[in-house]
C-alpha atoms as a printed R data frame, in Angstrom:
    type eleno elety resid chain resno       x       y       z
1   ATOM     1    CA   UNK     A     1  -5.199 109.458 -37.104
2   ATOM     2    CA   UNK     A     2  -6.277 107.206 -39.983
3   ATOM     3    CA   UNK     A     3  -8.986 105.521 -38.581
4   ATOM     4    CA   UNK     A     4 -10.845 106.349 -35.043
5   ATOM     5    CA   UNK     A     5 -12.414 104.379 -32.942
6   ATOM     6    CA   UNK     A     6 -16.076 105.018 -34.640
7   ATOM     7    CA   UNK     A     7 -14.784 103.092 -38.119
8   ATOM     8    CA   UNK     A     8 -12.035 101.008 -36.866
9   ATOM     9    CA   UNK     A     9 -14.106  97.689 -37.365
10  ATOM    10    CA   UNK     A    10 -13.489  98.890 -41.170
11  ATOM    11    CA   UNK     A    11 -10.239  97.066 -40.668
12  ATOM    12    CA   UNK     A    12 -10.866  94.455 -38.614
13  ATOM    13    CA   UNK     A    13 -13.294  91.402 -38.695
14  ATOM    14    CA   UNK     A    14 -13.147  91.401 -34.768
15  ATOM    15    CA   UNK     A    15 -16.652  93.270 -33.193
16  ATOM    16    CA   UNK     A    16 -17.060  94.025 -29.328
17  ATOM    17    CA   UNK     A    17 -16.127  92.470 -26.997
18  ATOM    18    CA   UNK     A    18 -13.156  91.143 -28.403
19  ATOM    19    CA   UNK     A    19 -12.395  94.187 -30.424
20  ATOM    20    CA   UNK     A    20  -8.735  95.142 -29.101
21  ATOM    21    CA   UNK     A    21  -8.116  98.164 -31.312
22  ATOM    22    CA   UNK     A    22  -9.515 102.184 -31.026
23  ATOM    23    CA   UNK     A    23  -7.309 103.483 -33.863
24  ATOM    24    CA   UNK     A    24  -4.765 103.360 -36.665
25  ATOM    25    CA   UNK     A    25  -2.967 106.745 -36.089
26  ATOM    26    CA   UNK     A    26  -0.072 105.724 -38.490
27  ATOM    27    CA   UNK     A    27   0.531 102.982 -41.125
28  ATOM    28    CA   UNK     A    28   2.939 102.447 -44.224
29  ATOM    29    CA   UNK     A    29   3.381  99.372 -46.202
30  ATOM    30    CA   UNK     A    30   4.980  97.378 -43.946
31  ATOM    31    CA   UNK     A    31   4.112  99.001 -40.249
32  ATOM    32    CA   UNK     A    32   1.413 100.443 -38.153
33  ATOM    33    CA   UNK     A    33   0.863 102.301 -34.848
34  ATOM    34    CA   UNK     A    34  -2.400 102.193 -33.117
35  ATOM    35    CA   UNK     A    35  -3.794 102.388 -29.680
36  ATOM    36    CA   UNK     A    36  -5.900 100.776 -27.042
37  ATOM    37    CA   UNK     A    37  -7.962 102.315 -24.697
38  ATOM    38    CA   UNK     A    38  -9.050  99.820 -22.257
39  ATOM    39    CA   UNK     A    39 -11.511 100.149 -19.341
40  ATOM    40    CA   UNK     A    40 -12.327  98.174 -16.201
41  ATOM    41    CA   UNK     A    41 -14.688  96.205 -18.377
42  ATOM    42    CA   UNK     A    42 -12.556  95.035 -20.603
43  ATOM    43    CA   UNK     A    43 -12.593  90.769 -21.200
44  ATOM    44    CA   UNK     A    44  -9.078  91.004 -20.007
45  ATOM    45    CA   UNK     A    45  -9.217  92.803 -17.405
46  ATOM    46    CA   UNK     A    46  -8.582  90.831 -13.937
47  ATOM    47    CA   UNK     A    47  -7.921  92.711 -10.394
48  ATOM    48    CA   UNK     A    48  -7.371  96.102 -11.929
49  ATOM    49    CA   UNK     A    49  -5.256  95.103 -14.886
50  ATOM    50    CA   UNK     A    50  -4.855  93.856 -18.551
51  ATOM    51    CA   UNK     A    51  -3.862  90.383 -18.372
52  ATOM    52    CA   UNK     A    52  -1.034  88.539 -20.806
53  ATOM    53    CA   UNK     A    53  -4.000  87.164 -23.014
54  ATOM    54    CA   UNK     A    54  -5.476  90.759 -23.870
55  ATOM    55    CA   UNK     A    55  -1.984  92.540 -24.374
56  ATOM    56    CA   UNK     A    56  -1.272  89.454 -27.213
57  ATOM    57    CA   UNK     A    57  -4.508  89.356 -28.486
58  ATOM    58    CA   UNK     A    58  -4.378  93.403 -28.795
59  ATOM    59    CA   UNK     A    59  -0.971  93.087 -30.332
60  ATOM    60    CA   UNK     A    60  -2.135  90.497 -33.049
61  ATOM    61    CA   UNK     A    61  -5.382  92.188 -33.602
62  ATOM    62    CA   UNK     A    62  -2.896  95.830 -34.944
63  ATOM    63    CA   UNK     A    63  -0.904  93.849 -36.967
64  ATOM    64    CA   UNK     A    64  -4.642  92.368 -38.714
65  ATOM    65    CA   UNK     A    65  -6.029  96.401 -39.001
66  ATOM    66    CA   UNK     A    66  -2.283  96.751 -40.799
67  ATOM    67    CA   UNK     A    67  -3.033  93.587 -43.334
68  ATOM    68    CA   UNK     A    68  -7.144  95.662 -43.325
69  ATOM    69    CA   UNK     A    69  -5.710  99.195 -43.796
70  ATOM    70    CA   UNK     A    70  -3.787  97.486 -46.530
71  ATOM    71    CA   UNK     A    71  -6.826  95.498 -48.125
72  ATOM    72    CA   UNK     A    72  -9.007  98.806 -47.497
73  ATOM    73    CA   UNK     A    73  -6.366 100.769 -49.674
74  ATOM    74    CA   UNK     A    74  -7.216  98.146 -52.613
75  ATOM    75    CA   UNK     A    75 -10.902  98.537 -52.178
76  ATOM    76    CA   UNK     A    76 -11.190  94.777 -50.888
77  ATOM    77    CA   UNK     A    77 -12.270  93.356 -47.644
78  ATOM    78    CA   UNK     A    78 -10.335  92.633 -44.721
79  ATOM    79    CA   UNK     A    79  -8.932  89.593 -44.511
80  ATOM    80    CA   UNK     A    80  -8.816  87.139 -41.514
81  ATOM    81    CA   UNK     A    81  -6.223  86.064 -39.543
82  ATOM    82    CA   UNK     A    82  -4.829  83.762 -36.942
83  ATOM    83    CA   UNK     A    83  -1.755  83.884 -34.486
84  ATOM    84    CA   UNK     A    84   0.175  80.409 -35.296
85  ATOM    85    CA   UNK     A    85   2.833  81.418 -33.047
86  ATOM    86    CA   UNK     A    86   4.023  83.833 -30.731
87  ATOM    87    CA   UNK     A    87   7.834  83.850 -30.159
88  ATOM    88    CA   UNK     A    88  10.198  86.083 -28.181
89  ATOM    89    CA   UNK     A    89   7.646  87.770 -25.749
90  ATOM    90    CA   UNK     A    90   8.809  89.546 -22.774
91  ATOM    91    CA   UNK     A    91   5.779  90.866 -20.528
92  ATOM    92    CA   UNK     A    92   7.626  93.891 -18.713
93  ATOM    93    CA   UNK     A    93   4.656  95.109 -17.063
94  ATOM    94    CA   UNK     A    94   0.734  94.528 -16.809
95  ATOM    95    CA   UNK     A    95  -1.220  98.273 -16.833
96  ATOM    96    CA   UNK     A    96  -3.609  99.163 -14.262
97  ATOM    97    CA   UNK     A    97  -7.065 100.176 -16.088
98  ATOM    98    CA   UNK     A    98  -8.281 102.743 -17.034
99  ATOM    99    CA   UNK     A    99  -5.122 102.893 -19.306
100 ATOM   100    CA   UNK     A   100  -4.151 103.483 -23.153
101 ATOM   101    CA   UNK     A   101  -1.723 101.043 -24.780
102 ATOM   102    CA   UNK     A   102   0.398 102.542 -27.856
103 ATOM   103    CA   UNK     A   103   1.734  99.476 -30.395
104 ATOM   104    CA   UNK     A   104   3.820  99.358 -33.348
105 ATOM   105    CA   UNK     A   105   3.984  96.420 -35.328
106 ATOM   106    CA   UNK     A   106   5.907  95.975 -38.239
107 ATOM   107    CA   UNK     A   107   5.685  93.309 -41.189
108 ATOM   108    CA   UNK     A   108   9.617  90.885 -40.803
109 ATOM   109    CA   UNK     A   109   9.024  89.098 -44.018
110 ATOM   110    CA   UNK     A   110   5.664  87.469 -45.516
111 ATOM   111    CA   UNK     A   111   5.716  84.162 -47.198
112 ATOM   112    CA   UNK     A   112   2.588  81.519 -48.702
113 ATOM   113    CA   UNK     A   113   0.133  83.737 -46.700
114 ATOM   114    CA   UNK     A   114   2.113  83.941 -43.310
115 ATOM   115    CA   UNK     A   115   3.533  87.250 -42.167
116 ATOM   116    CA   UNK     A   116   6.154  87.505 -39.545
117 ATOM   117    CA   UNK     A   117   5.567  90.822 -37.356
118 ATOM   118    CA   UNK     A   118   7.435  92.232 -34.329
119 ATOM   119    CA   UNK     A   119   5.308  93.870 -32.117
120 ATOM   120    CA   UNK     A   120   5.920  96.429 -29.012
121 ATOM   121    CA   UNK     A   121   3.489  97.973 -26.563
122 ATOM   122    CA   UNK     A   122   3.890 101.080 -24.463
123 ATOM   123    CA   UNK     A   123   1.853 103.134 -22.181
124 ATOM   124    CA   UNK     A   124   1.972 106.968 -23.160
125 ATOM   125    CA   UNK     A   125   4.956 107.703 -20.550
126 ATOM   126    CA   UNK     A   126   7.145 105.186 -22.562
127 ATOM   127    CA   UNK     A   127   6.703 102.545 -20.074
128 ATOM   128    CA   UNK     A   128   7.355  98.946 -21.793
129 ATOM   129    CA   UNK     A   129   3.897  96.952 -21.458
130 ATOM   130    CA   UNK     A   130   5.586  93.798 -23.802
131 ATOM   131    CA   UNK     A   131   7.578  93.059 -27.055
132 ATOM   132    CA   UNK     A   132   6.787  89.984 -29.248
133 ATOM   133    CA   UNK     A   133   7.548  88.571 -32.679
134 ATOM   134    CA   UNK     A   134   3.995  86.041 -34.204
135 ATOM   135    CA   UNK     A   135   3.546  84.200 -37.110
136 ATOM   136    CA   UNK     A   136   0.370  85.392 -38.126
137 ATOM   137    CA   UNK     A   137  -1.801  83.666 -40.748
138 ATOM   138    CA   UNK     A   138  -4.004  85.627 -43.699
139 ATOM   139    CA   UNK     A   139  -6.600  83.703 -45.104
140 ATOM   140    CA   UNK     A   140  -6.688  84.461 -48.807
């Protein structure tokens, strides 16, 4: 594990209780893997499970602690960024809480401050929670 749940924010601009991130357990140049342990009081959480909202917003906050982990590597701050779209997203299931969601994203391409990322969510059994390509905008 890179970073645990005690320094994540490190990475992220995002602070409770919209932080959707515990940890960066693995990241490269142009991918990441981190986790989500979510509880019953979760934001996002509706009759027992994480809704669409908090499974995208989860997904787009691990491809930002991938574009931190990066910036943190440099010794600058990390930057902030916004979905601008979400494209080819298949919700296969929505997991009861409590529950731990396990994401890679990976960098497609990055042009003029806009990264395309793929982005796919499992539970630890290797249940499919949801698979997604976003545009995802850095401010510089």
């Amino acid at each position: 594990m890179l970073f645990s749940s005690d320094n994540i924010t490190r990475l992220l601009p995002q602070r409770p209780p919209i932080l959707m991130v515990s940890t960066l357990d693995e990241a490269t140049e142009t991918s990441a893997q981190t986790t989500l342990n979510v509880t019953a009081d979760n934001m996002f959480v509706t009759a027992g499970r994480l809704r669409e909202p908090g499974i995208l917003e989860h997904m787009a906050q691990s491809a930002s602690v991938l574009a931190g982990y990066q910036a943190y590597l440099k010794q600058q701050p990390a930057p902030v960024g916004y979905i601008g779209e979400v494209k080819k997203c298949a919700f296969i299931t929505l997991p009861q809480v409590p529950c731990t969601l396990l994401t890679t994203v990976e960098i497609l391409g990055t042009a003029a401050g806009v990264s395309l990322i793929k982005a796919s969510t499992n539970l630890p059994d290797g249940t499919q929670v949801c698979t997604t390509q976003m545009k995802i905008f850095v401010e510089q």
